[in-house]
N, C-alpha and C positions, 0 to 999 in steps of 0.2 A: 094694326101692326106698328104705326108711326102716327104718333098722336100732334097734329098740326100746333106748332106754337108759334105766338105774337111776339115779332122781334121786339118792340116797346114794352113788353112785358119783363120783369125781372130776371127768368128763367131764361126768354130770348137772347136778353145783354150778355148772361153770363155763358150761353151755350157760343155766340157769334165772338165774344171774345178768347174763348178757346178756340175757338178754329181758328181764328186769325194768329194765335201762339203754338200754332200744333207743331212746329218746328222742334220747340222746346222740350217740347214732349217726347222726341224720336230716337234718343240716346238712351240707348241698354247696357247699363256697364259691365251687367255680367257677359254682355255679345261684345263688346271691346276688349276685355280681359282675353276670352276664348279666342278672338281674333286675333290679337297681338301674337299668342303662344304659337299658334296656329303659321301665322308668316313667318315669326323666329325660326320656327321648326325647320318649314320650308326654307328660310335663307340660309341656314347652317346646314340641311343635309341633302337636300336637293331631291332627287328622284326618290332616295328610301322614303322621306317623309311624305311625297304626292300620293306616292303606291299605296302605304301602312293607311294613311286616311280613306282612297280611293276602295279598298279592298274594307274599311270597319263598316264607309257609309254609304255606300254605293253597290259595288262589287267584288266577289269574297273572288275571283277568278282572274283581275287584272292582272297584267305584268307585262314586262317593260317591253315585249315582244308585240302585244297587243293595246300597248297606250293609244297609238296612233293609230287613226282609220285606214285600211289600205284599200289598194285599187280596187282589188278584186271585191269589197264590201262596195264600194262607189258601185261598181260595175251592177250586185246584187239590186242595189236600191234601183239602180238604171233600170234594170229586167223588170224589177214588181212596180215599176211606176204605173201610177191610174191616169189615162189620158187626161182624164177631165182634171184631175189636179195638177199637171203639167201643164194644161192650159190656164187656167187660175194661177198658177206662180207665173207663168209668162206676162199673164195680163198687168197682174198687178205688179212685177218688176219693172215693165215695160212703164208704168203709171209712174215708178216713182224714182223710175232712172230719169222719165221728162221732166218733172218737178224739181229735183235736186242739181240736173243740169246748171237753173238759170243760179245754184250759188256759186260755182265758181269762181274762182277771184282771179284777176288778173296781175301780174306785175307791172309797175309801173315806175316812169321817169317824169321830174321835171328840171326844167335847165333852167339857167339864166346868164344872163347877157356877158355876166364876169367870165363863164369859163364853169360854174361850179353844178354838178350834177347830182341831184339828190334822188331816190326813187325808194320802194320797195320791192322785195324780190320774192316771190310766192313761193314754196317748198312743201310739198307733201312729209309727213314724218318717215320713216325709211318703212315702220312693219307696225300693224296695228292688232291687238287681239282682241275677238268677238266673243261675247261670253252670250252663251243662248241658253236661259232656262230648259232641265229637263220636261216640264211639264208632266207630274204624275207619273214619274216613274218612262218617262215614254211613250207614254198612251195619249196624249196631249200634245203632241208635239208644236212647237210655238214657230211655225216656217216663216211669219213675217216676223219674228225680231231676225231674222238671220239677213233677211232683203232689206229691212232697214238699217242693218249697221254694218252690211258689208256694199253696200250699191254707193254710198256716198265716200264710202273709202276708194272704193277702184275712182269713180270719178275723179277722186283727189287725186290720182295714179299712185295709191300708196303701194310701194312693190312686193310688201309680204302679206297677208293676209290671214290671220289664223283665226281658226273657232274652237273655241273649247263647250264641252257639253256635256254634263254627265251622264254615265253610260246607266242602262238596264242590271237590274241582277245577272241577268245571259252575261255582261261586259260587248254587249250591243246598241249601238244609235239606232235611231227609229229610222226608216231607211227616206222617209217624207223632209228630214232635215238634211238628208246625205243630197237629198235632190235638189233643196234648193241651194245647198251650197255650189254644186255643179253648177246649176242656172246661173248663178253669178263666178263664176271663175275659180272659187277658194276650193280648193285639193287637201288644205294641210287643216287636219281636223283632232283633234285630242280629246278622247274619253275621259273628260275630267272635270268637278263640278266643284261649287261654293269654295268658300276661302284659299284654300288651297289650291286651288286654279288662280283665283290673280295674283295669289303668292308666284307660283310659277310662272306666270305671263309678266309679273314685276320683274324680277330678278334673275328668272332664265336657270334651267336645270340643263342635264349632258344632253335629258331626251326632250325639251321645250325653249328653245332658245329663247329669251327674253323679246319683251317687245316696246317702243315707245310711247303707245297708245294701248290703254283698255277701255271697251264702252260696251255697254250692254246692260238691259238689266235683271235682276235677282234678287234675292231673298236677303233678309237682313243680313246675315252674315257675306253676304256679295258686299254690298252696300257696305258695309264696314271695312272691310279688306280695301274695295276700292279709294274709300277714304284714307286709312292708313298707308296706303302705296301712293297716293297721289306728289306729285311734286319728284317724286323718283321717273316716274310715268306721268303720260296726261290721262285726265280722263273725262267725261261726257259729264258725271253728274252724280250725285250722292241721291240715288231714288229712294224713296218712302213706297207704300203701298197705294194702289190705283186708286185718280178721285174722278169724280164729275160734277161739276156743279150747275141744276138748270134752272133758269131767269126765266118764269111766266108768266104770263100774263090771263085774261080769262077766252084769250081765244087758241090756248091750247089744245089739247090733247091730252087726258090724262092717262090712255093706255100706252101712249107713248113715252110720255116722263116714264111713268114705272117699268116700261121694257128698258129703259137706258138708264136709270138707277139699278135693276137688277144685271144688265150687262155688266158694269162695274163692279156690282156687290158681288159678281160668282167668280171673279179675279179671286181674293183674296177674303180672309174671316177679318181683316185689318182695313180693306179696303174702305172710302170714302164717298159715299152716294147722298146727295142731298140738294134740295128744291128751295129756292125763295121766289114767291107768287105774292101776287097782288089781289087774286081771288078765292077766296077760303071757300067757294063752293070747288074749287079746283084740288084745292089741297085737301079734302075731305075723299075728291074723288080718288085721287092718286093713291091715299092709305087704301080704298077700296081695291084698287086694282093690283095695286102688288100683294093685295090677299087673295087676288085671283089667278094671277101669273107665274106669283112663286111656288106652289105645286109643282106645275108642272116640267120643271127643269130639272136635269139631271144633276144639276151641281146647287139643291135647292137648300140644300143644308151649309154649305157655304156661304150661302148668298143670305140666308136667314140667320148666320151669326154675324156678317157685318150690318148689316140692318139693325139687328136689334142692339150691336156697340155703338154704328155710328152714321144709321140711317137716319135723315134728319127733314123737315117739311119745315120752313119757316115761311112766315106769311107780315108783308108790308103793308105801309100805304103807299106805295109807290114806286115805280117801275127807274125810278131817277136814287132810291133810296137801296133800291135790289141791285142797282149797277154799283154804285157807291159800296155797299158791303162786299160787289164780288169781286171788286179791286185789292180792297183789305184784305181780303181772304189768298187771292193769286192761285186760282187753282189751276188742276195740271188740264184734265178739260172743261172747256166751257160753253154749254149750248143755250143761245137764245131764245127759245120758245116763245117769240112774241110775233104783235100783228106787224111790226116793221122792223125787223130785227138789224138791217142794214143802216138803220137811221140811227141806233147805239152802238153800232160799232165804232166809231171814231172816240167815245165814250171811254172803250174798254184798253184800261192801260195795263194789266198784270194777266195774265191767261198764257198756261204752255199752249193751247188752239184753242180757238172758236168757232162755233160750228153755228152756222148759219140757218136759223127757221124750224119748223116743223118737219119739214121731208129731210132732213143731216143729221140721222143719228152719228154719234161718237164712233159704232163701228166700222162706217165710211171712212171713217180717218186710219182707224185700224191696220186697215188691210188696203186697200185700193186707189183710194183716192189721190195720193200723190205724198202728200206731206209725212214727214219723219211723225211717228206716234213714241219715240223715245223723249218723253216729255219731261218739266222740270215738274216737281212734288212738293207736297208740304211748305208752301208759303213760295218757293224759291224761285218761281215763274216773276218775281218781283225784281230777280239780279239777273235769270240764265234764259237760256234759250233751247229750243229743241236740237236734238244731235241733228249735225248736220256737214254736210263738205267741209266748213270751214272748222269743225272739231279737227281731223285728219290733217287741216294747215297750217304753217307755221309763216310768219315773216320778219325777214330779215332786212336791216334800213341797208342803202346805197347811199353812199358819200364821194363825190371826186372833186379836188381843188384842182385850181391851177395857182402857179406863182402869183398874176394880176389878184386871184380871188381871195387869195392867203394874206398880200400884203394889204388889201383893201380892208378884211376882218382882224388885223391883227389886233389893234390898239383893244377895240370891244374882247376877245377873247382872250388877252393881256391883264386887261381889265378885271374883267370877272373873277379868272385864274387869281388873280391878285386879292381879292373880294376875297375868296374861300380860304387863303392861305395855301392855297396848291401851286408855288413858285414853280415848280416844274412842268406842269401842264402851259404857263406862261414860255416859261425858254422854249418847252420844244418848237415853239412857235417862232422866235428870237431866232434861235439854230440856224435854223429854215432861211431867214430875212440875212442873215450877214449881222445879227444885234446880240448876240448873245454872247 
């Protein structure tokens, strides 16, 4: 399936220096085109053009009666809820409301002896909107992007909350995403999906009021949008398609590499799965096992076209040479597969997570474990960070003079002022002293 290649080899150089360029590669201009029309649409006519889209590509039954999820649909999902998945959204909220606890920021002061008070002042943004894949029509329903990007907002105490999700042909939500939104507090839900959802979560329609904040993630045409709307709004991150990349050594596992290469590859036919080892009886092993694994998964035909785009097995002289390239690369996960994997962590400068040893698959991170799995992609784990509290927070600087403090700085910000050609920045200062 995946023919092992020597990174020193010709082929190696040229495959590892496209992955480390694969940024470049991520711009569709026919999806920016479509995109741009797409938001115009939506900022010039607001609700007709959510609906007209809502109703071509999603559901032919929407309308403005039924945009938004009501009570009594919360109530249905409440009645069919399955204990045991009640319990598993509990568990793992409970996991990753205690992890995103310790980001909280605090505001702060410092004084000094003049009189002058300087600090930062923390602020949640006022309303943020959650955009959560349909997942196959609904049949897939994705409940922990909802608990990752609405749990570190409430933390942030942002005071609006919205999810947008597109609906079923019915113009129904899967009642398992209705659930977790109740687990975490958000009531205000919208049947509405790709472009024309952060069109409307940008710019705010009669039936979607606008919001400060969009994060979530989606399909290219999400990804697009969020990048065009950015800077009107905040937002988490321009995501590419799912990667992993595993560091082994020969005291792996190779059913395990290929279980968490194919976890990634049944994401997306774009998605990103690939091994650099140090033992090519390993990486021999690996092609074997994902000819024995992938059969039997229900999403195996998924999983078999990113593999065969951009399934990938490369093989070092060394484990010091396999950290080195997976800096340059910066992928979104990262797992250690080696005998002291603790002992190269201090090593690893670029990775949205790492995941530690043999027993950490990547879907540990997924779901349960704690930490945000809204990761950076395609190279950009090298500038960003995983969504997190501090996305939802803003800060603002604290300044207070007194007279003693003002007259002691005046000459240097006189000075300066004077420096720029900004005479007025100088007097207001002047004013102030009796000099001006």
């Amino acid at each position: 399936m995946i023919t092992p290649i020597l990174l020193n080899s010709d082929e190696g150089q040229r495959i590892a220096a496209a992955i480390r360029n694969r940024f470049a590669d991520a711009t569709d201009g026919a999806c920016r085109e479509a995109v741009a029309a797409i938001l115009d649409r939506v900022r010039r006519e607001g609700d007709a053009a959510v609906l007209d889209y809502c109703r071509r590509f999603d559901c032919p039954v929407i309308n403005p009666q039924n945009l938004r999820v009501t009570p009594e649909e919360f109530d249905q999902a409440e009645a069919a809820a399955d204990e045991n998945l009640r319990h598993s959204l509990r568990f793992a909220a409970d996991r990753i409301r205690r992890f995103h606890e310790r980001e909280m920021e605090d505001s702060w002061l410092l004084t000094r002896d003049d009189g002058v008070v300087t600090g930062r002042l923390v602020r949640p943004v006022d309303s943020a909107g959650l955009y959560v894949p349909g997942g196959k029509e609904g049949s897939t329903p994705l409940v922990s992007s909802v608990l990752m990007n609405g749990i570190p907002a409430q933390i942030a105490g942002v005071g609006r909350r919205v999810m947008v999700t597109p609906p079923g042909r019915d113009g129904q939500v899967s009642p398992a995403l209705l659930l977790a939104a109740q687990e975490i507090g958000i009531d205000e839900v919208y049947k509405v999906g790709s472009a024309w959802a952060i069109g409307a979560l940008a710019y705010g329609t009669a039936l979607i009021p606008r919001v400060d904040a969009i994060v979530g993630p989606g399909n290219q045409y999400v990804a697009e949008a969020k990048r065009q709307v950015m800077g009107r709004v905040r937002i988490d991150m321009i995501a590419g398609p799912s990667e992993v990349l595993i560091v082994a050594d020969h005291t792996a596992e190779a059913a395990f590499i290929a279980a968490d290469m194919l976890a990634q590859a049944e994401h997306d036919p774009q998605a990103l799965a690939m091994v650099i080892t140090t033992s090519e009886a390993l990486a021999v092993a690996v092609g074997a096992e994902l000819e024995r694994q992938l059969p039997l998964l229900p999403r195996a035909d998924i999983a078999r076209t990113a593999l065969a785009a951009r399934g990938l097995i490369l093989v070092v002289d060394s484990l010091a040479t396999a950290i080195d390239l997976a800096n340059g690369i910066a992928i979104e996960h990262l797992e250690l597969q080696v005998a002291e994997p603790w002992q190269w962590l201090p090593k690893i400068r670029h990775a949205g997570a790492v995941f530690l040893g043999n027993w950490t698959p990547e879907a540990a991170g997924d779901y349960v474990a704690g930490p945000n799995h809204v990761l950076p992609t395609m190279g950009t784990a090298r500038i960003a960070s995983a969504l997190g509290v501090e996305t939802f927070l803003k800060k603002s600087s604290i300044i207070s003079y007194s007279r003693q403090a003002l007259e002691a700085d005046s000459d240097h910000i006189r000075r300066l002022a004077g420096l720029e050609g900004l005479m007025a920045h100088g007097n207001s200062v002047a004013v102030r002293l009796g000099r001006g």
